[in-house]
N, C-alpha and C positions, 0 to 999 in steps of 0.2 A: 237583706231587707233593711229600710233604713227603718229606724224606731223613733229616731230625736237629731233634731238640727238648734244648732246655737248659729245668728251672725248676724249681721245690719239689714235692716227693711231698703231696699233701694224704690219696690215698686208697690202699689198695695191700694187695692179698689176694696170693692164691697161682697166681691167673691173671691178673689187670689191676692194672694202677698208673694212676692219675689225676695229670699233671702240670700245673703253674700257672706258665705262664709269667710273664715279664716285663707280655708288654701284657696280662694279664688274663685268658686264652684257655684254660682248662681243655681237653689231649686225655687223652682213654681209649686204652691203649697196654697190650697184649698183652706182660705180663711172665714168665718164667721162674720167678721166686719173686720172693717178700714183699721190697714195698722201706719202708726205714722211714722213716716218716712226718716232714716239717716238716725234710726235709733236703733240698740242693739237689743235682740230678744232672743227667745230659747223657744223650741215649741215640743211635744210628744209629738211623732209622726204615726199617724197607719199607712203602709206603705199595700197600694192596692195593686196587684200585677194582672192584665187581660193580655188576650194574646197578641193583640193591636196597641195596648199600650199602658201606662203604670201611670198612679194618681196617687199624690201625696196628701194626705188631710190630717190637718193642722189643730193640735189641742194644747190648750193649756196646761192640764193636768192630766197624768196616768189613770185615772179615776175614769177622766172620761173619754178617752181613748179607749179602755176597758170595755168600757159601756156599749158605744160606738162599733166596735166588732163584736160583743154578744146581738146585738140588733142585727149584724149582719147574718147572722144564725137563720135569722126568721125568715122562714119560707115568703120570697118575693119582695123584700125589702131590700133592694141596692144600696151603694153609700150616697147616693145624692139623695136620698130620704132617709135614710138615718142620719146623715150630719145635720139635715134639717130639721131633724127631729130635736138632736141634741142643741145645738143653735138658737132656737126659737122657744126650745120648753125646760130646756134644764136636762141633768141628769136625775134630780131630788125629784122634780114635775111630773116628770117622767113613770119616774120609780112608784110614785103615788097614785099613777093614773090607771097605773096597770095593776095596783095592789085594789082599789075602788073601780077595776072594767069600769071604767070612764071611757069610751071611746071618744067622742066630744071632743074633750081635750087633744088627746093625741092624734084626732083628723083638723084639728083648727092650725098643724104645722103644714106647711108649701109641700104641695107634693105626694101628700100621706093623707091618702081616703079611707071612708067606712070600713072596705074589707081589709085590707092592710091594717089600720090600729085594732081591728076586733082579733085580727091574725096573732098581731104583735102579743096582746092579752092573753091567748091560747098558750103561743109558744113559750112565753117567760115568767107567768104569774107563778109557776111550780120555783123557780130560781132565784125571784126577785128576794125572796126574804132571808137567804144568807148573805147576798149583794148588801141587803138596806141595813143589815147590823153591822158588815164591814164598814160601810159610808161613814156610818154612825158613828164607831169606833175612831175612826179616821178624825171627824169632825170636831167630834167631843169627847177624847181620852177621860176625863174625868167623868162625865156626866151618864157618858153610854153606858147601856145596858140591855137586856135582851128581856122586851114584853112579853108581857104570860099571853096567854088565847085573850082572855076576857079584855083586859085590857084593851089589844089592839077592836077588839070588837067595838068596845064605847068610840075607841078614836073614830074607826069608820063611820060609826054613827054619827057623831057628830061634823067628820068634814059630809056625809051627806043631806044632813039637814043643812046645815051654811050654805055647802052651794044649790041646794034648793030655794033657801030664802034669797040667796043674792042673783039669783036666775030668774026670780020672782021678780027683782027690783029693776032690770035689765043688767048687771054686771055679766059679765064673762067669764068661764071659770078659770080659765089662764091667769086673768088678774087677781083673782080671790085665792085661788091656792098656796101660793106660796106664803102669802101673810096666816093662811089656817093651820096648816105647815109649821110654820114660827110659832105661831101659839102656843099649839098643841106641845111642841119641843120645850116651853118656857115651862108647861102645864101650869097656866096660870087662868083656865078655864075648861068649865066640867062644863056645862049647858050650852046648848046650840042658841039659843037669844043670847047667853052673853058674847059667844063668840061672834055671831051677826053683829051687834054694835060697835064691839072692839073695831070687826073689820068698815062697818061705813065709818066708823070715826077718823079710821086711814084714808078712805078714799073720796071722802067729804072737806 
């Protein structure tokens, strides 16, 4: 199984990259966006085997390579909806969306409907919360730490009042999350109106 490729971009659109390696070996590798060309990069691989044929896809980080094949868990999610999922929403968006059954979110990626993201919710909401202390950990060695109940309860509250008021205002919750997200990480806001203005102040 391959896990990870280092070498030069020779080809690379808006769904594949072609890298060249060291010994010569050109693979086709399932990229997110356009990588530019005659430069040398490194990627995680999930290496996908069907009986008909094998599919490389292509991550930046172990994190979300990780992520990527836990999704593949879920009853009827293939990888061309889960890479779209990671791709388009994040693995943090993500992690968020299924801690707040947001399905919304997770049907606003290419490919990935109602009952598929309410599935996604079913299968990993029980998993998601030693995943999101790891991330955490990962992110912020110093800062991280593991919320008590209550805690995480206010946080909910509050990203579901924000994205109520900014759904109110027409925003999209794709766009609002990850700055509520930020906030909430900074804790540099307890009330749902403070965190509404913070955020149109961004996107104003």
């Amino acid at each position: 199984m391959i896990g990870y490729i280092s070498g030069t971009v020779v080809y690379s659109d808006s769904q594949k990259s072609v890298l060249l390696t060291a010994s010569g070996v050109g693979y086709e590798i399932h990229t997110s966006t356009p990588m530019v060309p005659n430069r040398d990069t490194a990627l995680f691989i999930s290496h996908i085997i069907r009986e008909q044929s094998q599919d490389l896809y292509g991550f930046e980080t172990a994190e979300d390579k990780k992520f990527f094949e836990m999704l593949l868990d879920v009853n009827g999610i293939g990888p061309k909806s889960a890479y779209s999922l990671i791709s388009h929403l994040g693995v943090q968006q993500i992690i968020s969306s299924i801690t707040l059954e947001n399905v919304d979110v997770l049907k606003s990626a290419p490919g990935v409907g109602k009952k598929s993201a309410e599935q996604i919710v079913l299968s990993l909401k029980d998993k998601i919360a030693k995943l999101e202390i790891g991330f955490a950990v990962k992110e912020n060695p110093v800062k991280a730490g593991v919320k008590t109940k209550k805690e995480n309860q206010v946080d909910a509250h509050l990203v579901k009042e924000t994205l109520a008021a900014c759904q109110g205002l027409g925003f999209k919750d794709q766009d609002v999350l990850p700055m509520i997200q930020r906030h909430l990480q900074e804790g540099s806001v307890k009330k749902p109106e403070d965190l509404v203005k913070m955020i149109l102040k961004e996107l104003r």
